[in-house]
N, C-alpha and C positions, 0 to 999 in steps of 0.2 A: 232457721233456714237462711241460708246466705244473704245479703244484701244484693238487691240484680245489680246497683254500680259494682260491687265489689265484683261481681261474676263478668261484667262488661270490661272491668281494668283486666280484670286474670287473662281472659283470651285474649284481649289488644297485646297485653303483654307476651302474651307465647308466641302468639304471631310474629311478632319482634325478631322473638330468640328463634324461631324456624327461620326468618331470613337470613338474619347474621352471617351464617355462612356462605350462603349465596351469594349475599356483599362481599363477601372478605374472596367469594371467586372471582366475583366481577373485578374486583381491584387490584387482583394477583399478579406482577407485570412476568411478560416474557423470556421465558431464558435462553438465550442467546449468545451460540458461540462465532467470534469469529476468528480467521486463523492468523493474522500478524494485525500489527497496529492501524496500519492503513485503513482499512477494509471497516477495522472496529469503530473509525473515527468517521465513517461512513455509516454506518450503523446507528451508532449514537447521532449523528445530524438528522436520519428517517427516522427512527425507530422510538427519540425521546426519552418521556416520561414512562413509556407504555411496555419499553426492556428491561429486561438487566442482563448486561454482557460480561460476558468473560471473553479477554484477549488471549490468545494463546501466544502468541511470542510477541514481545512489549515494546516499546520504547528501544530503539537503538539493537535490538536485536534479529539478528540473521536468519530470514526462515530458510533458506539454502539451505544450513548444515544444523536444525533443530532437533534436540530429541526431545521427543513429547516425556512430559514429566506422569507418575500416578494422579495427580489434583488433573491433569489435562483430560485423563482418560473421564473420572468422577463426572468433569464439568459437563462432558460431552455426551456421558449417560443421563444427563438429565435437561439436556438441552431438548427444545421444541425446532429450533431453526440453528443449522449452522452455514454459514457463509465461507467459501472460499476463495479465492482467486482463479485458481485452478492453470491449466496451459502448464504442468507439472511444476505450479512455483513451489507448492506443499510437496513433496516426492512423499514426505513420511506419512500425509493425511490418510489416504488409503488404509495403511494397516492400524493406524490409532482409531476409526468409526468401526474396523471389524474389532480391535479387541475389546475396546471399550462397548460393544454394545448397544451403542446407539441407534434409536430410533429415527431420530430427529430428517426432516425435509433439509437436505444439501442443497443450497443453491448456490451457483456456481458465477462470479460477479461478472465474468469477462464476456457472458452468455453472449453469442452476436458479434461481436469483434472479431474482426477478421485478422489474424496472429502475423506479423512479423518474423522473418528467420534469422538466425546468428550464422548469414551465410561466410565460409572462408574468403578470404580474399587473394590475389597472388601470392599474397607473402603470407600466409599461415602457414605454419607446419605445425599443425597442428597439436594448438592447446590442449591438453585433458586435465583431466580430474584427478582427484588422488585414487581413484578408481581404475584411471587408467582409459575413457571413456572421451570421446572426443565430441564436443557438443557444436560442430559446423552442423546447421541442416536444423537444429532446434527450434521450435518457435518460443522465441523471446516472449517471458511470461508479464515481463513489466509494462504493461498495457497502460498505471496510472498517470505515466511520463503525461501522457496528452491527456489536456483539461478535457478535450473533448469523446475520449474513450472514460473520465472520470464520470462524466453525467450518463454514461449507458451501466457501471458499477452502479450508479444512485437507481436508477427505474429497477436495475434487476431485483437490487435489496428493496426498494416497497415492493414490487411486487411481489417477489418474498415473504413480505412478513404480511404482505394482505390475505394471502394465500392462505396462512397458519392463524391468522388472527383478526379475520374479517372483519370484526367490531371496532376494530382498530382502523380502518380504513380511511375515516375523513382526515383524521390523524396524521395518519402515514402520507397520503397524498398531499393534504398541506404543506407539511413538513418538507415533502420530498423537493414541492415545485420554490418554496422560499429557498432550499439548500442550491438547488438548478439554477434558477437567477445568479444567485451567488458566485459559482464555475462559471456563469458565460460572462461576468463581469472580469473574473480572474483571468482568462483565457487573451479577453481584449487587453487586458495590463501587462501580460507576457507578450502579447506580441508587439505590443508598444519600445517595452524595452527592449527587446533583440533588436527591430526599425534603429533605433540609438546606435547599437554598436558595428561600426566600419562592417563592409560585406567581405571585405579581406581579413579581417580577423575574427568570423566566428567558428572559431574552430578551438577545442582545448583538449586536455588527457583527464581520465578519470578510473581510478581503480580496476574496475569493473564492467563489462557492455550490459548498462542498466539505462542507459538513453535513448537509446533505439528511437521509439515513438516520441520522445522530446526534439531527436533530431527531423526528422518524418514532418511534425507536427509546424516545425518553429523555424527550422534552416539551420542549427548551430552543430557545427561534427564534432564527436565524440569521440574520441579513441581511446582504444582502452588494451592493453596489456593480458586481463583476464577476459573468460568470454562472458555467455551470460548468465553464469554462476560463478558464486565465489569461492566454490570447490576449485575452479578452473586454475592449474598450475601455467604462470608465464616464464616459459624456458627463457635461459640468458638472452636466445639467440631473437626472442619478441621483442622483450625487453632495447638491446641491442638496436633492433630495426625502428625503436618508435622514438629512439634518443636522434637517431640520424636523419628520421622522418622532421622530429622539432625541429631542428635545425635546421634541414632543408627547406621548410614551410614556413620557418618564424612562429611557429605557435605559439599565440602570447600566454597562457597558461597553464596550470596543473590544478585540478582540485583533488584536495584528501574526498573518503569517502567516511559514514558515520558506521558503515558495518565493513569495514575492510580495514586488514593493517595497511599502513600509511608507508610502513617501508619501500614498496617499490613506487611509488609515486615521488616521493621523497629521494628518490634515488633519481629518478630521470629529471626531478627538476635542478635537481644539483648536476648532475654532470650535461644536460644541454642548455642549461642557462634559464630557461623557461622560468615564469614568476609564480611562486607558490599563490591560488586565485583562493585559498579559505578552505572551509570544509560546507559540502553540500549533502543534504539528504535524497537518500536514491533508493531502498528498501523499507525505509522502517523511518517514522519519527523521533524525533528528539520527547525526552520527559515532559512533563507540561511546564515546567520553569525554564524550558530549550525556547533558542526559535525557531523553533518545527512541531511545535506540541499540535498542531491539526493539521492536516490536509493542506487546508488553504495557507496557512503558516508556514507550510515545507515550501511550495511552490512557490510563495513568495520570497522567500528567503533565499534560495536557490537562483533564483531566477536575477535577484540585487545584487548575490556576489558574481553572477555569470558577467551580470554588466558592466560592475564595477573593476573586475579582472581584465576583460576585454577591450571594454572601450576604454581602459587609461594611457596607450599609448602602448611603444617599444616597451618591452619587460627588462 
């Protein structure tokens, strides 16, 4: 007849192997799509240990004119949570969750934010697309320009993922309120340095109208060539008016763009004089060995070469 310790170790033991899997649920972390880099680096500040993300358009690339790859569709069928920006920055997102299949809770980051328009001005004659498509009247999806539209992206993503992942909660909200601190410190350091630079000269050109809510937010004008996609074709005759515009106005600089060719920026700072101000990030960050590899790292970055352009004097 068995020994009873022997019979006390066998059940301790099964008991064991009947949990194991239960552990190996409880420890399982969350998969998680989000749709450009931004968003993801937002995600990773709430979501931690307790995700695992997949970015769909990465480092330095354009979700404007994306096409979703087969590995995007896979990721998204087996996502629990995916995050977008939404206000059509993803145009393609729509048809990649119906072909792909997904199940997954869409939460959508900009929830609450009341949209900006890419209104024309007197002098558009109107930009399009290679579409043919004229985006006057759009609402400007680049909502993350302002630190202070960044912290309504942070609440929607925990509450998102508190939503999908309850147990995760004190997590998520820790997490959420250390990352928050964080933005309302960034926020006072931006407006710091704008205060620095002369009120006459904050003004500059930029590839793209991806500033919108930076200018809104901060006082610095933007002009921009294309509208607020980078689909957006700028005829001679844009191009033409923003050379005549620098001049007229002195505009001390030009910034390149990290998701835009550099030709037409490159072209109006050479023929109105205007001083090449660096390259700034405006859709998408830099790799993590950039200096734009987070969030807080773009808007820093961004924000050192605005000043350093600006307030150096005549160009």
């Amino acid at each position: 007849m068995p020994n009873r310790r022997v019979l006390i170790g066998a059940f301790v033991a099964g008991l064991l192997l009947a949990q194991a899997p239960i552990a190996a649920i409880a420890q399982e972390k969350l998969p998680v799509v989000a749709s450009f880099s931004i968003l993801g680096d937002f995600v990773k500040e709430v979501g931690g240990d307790r995700v695992v993300l997949t970015t769909l358009v990465g480092p330095n690339g354009d979700a404007h004119v994306y096409s979703p790859t087969p590995a995007d569709a896979k990721a998204m069928a087996g996502a629990k949570l995916i995050v977008v920006n939404g206000l059509k920055f993803e145009g393609w997102m729509t048809r990649l969750i119906k072909s792909s299949g997904a199940k997954a809770t869409v939460a959508t980051a900009t929830s609450g934010i009341t949209p900006l328009q890419n209104e024309a001005d007197d002098h558009d004659h109107g930009k399009k697309d290679k579409h043919g498509h004229n985006h006057a009247g759009q609402d400007d999806p680049h909502a993350w320009q302002s630190v202070a539209n960044a912290r309504i992206y942070v609440a929607n993503i925990r509450d998102a993922l508190v939503k999908v992942d309850p147990a995760g909660k004190e997590a998520y909200e820790a997490n959420a309120t250390r990352y928050l601190a964080q933005l309302e410190t960034l926020d006072g350091e931006i407006r710091a340095a704008v205060a620095r630079i002369p009120a006459d000269r904050r003004k500059a050109i930029t590839s793209h109208d991806a500033f919108g809510y930076f200018v809104k937010a901060y006082g610095i004008q933007f002009i921009a060539p294309q509208g607020v996609s980078t689909e957006a074709e700028a005829s001679a005759r844009d191009v033409g008016r923003i050379i005549r515009q620098v001049k007229a106005e002195k505009v001390p600089a030009v910034f390149l763009e990290n998701v835009t060719n550099p030709r037409l920026v490159e072209q109006i700072a050479r023929e109105s004089g205007a001083r090449l101000g660096g390259r700034i990030y405006s859709d998408a960050l830099s790799d993590a060995a950039g200096p734009a590899g987070t969030y807080i790292a773009m808007m820093k970055h961004n924000i050192s070469q605005i000043e350093k352009a600006l307030a150096a004097g005549p160009a």
